[in-house]
C-alpha positions in Angstrom: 146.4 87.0 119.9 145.3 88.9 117.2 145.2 85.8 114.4 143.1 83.7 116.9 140.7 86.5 117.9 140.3 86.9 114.1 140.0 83.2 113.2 137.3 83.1 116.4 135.5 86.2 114.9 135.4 84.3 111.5 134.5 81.1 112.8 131.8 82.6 115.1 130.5 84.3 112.1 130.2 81.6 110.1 128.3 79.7 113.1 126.1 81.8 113.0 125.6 81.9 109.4 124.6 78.5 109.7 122.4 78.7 112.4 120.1 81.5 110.3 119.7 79.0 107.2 119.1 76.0 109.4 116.2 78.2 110.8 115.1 79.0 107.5 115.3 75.4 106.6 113.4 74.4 109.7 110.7 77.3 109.1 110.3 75.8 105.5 109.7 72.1 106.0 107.7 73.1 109.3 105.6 74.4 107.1 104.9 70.7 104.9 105.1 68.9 108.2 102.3 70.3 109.9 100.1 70.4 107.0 100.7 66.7 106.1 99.7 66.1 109.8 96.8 68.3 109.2 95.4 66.1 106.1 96.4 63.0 108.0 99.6 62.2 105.9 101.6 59.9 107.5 105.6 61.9 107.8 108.3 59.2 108.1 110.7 61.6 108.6 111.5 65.4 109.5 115.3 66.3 108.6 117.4 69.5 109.0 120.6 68.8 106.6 121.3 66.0 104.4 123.9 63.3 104.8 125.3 61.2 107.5 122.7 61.4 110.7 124.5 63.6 113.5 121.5 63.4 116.1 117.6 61.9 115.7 114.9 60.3 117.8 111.6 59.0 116.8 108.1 59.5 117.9 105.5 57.8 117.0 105.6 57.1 113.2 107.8 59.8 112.8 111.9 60.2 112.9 113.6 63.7 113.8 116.7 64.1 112.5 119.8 66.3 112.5 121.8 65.7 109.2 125.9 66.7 108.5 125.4 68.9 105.8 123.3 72.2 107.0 122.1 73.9 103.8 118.5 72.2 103.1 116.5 69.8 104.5 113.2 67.3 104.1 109.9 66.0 105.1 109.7 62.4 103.9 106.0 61.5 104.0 104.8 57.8 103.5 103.6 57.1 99.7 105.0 60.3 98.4 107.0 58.1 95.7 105.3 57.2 92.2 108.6 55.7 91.5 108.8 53.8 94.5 105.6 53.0 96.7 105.8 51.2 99.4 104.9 47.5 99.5 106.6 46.9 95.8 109.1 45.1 94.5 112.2 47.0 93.3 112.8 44.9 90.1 109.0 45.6 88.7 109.5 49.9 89.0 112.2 50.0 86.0 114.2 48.6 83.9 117.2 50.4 84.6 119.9 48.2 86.1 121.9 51.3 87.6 119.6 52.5 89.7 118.6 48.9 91.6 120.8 49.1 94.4 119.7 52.9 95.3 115.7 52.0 94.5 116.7 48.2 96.6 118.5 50.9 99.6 115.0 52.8 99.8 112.7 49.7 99.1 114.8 48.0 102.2 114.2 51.2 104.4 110.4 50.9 103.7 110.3 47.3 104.6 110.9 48.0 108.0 108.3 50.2 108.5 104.7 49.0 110.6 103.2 47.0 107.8 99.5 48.3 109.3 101.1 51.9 108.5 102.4 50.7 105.1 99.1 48.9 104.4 97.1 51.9 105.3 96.7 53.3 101.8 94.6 56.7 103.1 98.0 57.7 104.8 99.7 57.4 101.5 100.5 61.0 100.0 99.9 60.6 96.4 96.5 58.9 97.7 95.3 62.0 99.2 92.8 64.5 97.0 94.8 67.0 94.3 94.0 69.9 96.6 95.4 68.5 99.8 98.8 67.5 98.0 98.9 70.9 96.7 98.6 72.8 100.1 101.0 70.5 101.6 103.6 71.2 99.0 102.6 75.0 99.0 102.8 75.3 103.0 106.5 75.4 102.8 106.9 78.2 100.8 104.1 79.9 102.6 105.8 79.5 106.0 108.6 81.2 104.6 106.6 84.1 103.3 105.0 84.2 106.6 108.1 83.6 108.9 109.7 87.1 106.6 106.5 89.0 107.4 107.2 88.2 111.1 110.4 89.5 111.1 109.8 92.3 109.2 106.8 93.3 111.4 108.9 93.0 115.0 111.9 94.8 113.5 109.7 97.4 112.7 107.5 97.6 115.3 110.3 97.2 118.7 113.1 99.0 116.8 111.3 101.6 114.6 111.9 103.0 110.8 114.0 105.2 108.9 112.6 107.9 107.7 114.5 110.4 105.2 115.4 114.1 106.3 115.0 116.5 103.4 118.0 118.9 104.6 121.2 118.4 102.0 123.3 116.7 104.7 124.8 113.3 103.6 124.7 110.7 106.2 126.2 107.9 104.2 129.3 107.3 101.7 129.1 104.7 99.7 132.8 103.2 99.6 134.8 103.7 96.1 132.5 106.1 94.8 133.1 109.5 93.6 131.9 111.0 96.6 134.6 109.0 99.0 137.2 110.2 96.0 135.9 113.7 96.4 137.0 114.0 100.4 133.1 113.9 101.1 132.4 113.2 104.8 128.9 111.8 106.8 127.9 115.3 108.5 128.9 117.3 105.9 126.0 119.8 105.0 125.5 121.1 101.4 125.3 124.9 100.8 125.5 125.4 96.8 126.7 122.9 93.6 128.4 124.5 91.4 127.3 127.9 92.5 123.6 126.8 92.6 121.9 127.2 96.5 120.7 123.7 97.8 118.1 123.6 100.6 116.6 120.4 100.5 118.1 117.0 99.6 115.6 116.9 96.8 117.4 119.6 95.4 120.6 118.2 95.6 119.9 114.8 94.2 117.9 116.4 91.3 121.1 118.4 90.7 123.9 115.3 90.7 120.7 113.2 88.9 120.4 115.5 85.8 124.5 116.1 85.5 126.4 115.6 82.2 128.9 113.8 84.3 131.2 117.0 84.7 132.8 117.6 87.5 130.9 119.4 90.0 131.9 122.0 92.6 130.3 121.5 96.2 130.2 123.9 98.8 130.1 122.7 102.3 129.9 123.1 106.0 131.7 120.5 108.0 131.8 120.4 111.9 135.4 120.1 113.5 135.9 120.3 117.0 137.1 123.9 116.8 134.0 124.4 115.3 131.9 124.7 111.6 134.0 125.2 108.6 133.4 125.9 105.0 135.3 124.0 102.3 135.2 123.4 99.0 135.5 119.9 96.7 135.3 118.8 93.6 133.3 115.6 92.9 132.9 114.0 89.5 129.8 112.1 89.2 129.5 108.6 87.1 127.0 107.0 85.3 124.0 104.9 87.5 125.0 101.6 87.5 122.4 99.1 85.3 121.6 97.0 88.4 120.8 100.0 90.5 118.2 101.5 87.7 116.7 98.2 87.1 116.1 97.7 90.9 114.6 101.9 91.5 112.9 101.0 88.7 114.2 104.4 87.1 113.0 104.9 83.8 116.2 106.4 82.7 120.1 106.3 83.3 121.1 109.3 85.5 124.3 110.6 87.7 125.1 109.3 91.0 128.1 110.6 93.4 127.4 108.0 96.4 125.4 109.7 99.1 122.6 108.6 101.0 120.9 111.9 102.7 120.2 111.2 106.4 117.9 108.8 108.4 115.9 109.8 111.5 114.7 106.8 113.5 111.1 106.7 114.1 108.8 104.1 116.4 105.1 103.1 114.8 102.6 101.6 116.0 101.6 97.5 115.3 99.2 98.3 113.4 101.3 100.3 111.2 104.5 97.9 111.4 101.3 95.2 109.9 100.9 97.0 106.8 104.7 97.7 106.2 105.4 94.6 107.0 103.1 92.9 104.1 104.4 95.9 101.5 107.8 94.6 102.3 107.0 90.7 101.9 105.8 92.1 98.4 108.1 94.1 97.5 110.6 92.1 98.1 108.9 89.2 95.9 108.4 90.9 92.9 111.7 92.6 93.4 112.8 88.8 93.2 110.9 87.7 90.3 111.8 90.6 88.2 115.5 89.7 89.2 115.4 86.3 87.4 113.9 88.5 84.2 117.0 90.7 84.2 119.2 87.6 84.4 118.0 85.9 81.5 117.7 88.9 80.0 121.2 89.3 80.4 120.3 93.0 81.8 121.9 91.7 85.9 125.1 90.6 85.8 125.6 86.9 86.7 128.0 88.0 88.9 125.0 88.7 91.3 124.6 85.0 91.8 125.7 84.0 95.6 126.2 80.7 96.8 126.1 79.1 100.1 129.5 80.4 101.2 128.3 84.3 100.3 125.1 83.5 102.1 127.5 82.4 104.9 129.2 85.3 105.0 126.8 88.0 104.7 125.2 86.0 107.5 128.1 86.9 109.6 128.4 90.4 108.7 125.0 91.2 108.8 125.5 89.8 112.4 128.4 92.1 113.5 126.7 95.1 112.8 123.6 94.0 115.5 120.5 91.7 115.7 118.1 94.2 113.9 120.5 93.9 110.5 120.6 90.0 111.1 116.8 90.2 111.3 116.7 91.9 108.0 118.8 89.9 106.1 117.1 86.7 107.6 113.9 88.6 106.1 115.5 88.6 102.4 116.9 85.0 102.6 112.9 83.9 103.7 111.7 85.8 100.9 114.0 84.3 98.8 113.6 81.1 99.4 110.1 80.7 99.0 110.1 82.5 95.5 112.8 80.0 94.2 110.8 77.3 95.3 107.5 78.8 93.7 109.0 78.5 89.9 107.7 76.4 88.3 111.0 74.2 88.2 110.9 70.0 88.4 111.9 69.2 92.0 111.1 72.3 93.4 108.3 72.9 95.5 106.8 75.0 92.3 107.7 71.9 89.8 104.9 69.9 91.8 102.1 73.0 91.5 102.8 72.5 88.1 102.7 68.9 87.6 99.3 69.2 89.9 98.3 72.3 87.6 98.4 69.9 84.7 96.7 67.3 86.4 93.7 69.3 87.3 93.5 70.6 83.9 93.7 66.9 82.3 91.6 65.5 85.0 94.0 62.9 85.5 97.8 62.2 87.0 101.0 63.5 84.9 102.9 60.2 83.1 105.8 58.7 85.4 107.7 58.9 82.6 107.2 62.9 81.9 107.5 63.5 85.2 110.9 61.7 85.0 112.5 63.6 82.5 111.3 66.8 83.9 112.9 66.0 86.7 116.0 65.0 85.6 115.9 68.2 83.6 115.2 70.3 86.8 117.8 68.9 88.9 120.3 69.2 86.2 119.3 72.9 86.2 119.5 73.2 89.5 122.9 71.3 89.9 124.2 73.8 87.2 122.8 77.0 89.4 124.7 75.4 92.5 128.0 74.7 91.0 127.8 78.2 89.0 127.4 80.0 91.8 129.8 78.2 93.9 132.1 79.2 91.3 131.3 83.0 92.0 132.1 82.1 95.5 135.4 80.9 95.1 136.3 83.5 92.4 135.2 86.3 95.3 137.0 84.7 98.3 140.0 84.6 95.4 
């Protein structure tokens, strides 16, 4: 009973996981759907997944699918092809043999489309003015930026925030550190370090902060059910770890032990839970963006990188501990997304601001055959990314 309760609790978990990124999938091209409606684009197609088709219906012009493999999606729009427009004849877009029977697939596909839809070149994508192609390819990372400042904004607003007592009692012990090797406990209140008198957590962290790394001698009160008792431990403190400097933003390596001081859970009103909510959205961004610095700076560990089965799985635990964490982590995976899809990488939603960046600057459309081997280039990128941090996924589960 207790293999299949844990196989169910794994499995569930997993569900789950895969129910947040298809919503984050769906909030995304939501976002390029409605805006290509807006500018009168015509949208052959609105998919969550890629692959085989599981489930789909059509209305009007438009097919709505459900695809077998859940980790991305699309919004095929009519004429949104310079390699393939509609209407042409596969043999006169290139001279590469290899790629005939995928360009005759799509080509075939097209041909059964309404021919007065087809014909209707003001429906066609790439006919539609530079700015309207531009908004429509920036509305999906937009939705995503403004699907994470919904979420961030309700979590705040119906379940409240945190906000730090300045008494020297730990509330958190972060597993594996020195305190957890010291015999610290949550509760415990700090009287003196190494003979020093504490009376704020200020004090205290300055203290551990600004240590040589010695050992250090902590006084404290912990409660027992007989009642309050005084003990003493010794904690050795390490060295800050580079990731969490570079993310505090501290200017200099210091001492940690592993406590968090603790949290008092305060409600705010909307207006309030507004204002947060937008300093979160951007904090999280450029929190983001300086991440990929650090990695090509070699300063973060590659190690960082997660794939789809850690996003999986810190889907599922973020789940198990209630709906407010999910909500949070379902706030950093929106973020996320939409600042990967902002660089200015072939393929990606930011590729195309570039290409139209160029082409507003030239007054005229990138060549086919730049944008070609840019994108060849990006994907290859990309497909490198993917199977690297796969690999991290594996090497974890291992």
């Amino acid at each position: 009973m207790e293999f299949l309760s844990f196989i169910w609790s794994t499995c569930s978990g997993y569900i789950i996981g895969l129910i947040v990124l298809s919503i984050l999938v769906f909030v995304h091209e939501l976002g390029h759907f409605l805006v290509a409606k807006y500018f009168n684009v015509g949208v052959l197609e609105f998919a969550i997944g890629f692959g085989k088709k599981l489930w789909s219906f059509k209305r009007n012009e438009t097919t709505y699918s459900l695809r077998a493999i859940p980790l991305g999606g699309y919004v095929r729009m009519l004429g949104d092809d310079p390699f393939n427009p509609p209407g042409q004849n596969t043999r006169d877009q290139s001279s590469d043999e290899s790629k005939l029977p995928e360009l005759q697939a799509v080509s075939d596909e097209l041909s059964k489309l309404d021919p007065a839809l087809v014909a209707d070149r003001s429906r066609w994508f790439l006919e539609k003015p530079l700015y309207q192609r531009a908004l429509v390819v920036f509305a999906g990372p937009f939705f995503n930026f403004a699907f994470a400042f919904l979420l961030a904004t309700g979590s705040q607003y119906f379940y409240g925030v945190d906000v730090p007592v300045n008494e020297p009692i730990i509330g958190q012990i972060s597993v594996g550190m020195p305190a957890e090797k010291g015999g610290l406990l949550p509760g415990d209140r700090v009287l003196r370090i190494n003979g020093e008198k504490i009376a704020t957590w200020s004090a205290l962290t300055k203290v551990i902060r600004s240590s040589d790394g010695s050992p250090l001698r902590f006084d404290v009160v912990r409660k027992y059910p007989e009642g309050p008792k005084a003990i003493v431990l010794n904690v050795k403190p390490q060295l800050e770890s580079q990731e969490i400097a570079l993310v505090t933003g501290a200017k200099s390596r210091s001492y940690v032990v592993g406590i968090a001081g603790q949290l008092v859970r305060v409600s705010i009103p909307i207006q309030d839970a507004v204002i947060e909510g937008v300093l979160d959205v951007y904090g999280l961004s450029i929190t983001t963006l300086k991440s990929f610095g650090w990695l090509i700076q070699g300063a973060l560990s590659p190690k960082n990188i997660g794939g789809p089965i850690t996003i999986l799985k810190e889907s599922a635990s973020s789940a198990k501990k209630g709906f407010e964490q999910l909500l949070w982590f379902m706030f950093f995976l929106s973020v996320s997304l939409a600042v990967l899809n902002l660089l200015p990488i072939p393929v990606l939603d930011g590729g195309h601001l570039f290409f139209y960046a160029i082409e507003a600057i030239k007054r005229g459309p990138v060549s086919l055959k730049f944008q070609q081997m840019a994108n060849q280039c990006g994907m290859f990128l990309l497909l490198a990314l993917m199977l690297f941090a796969i690999g991290n996924d594996v090497f974890n589960l291992l």
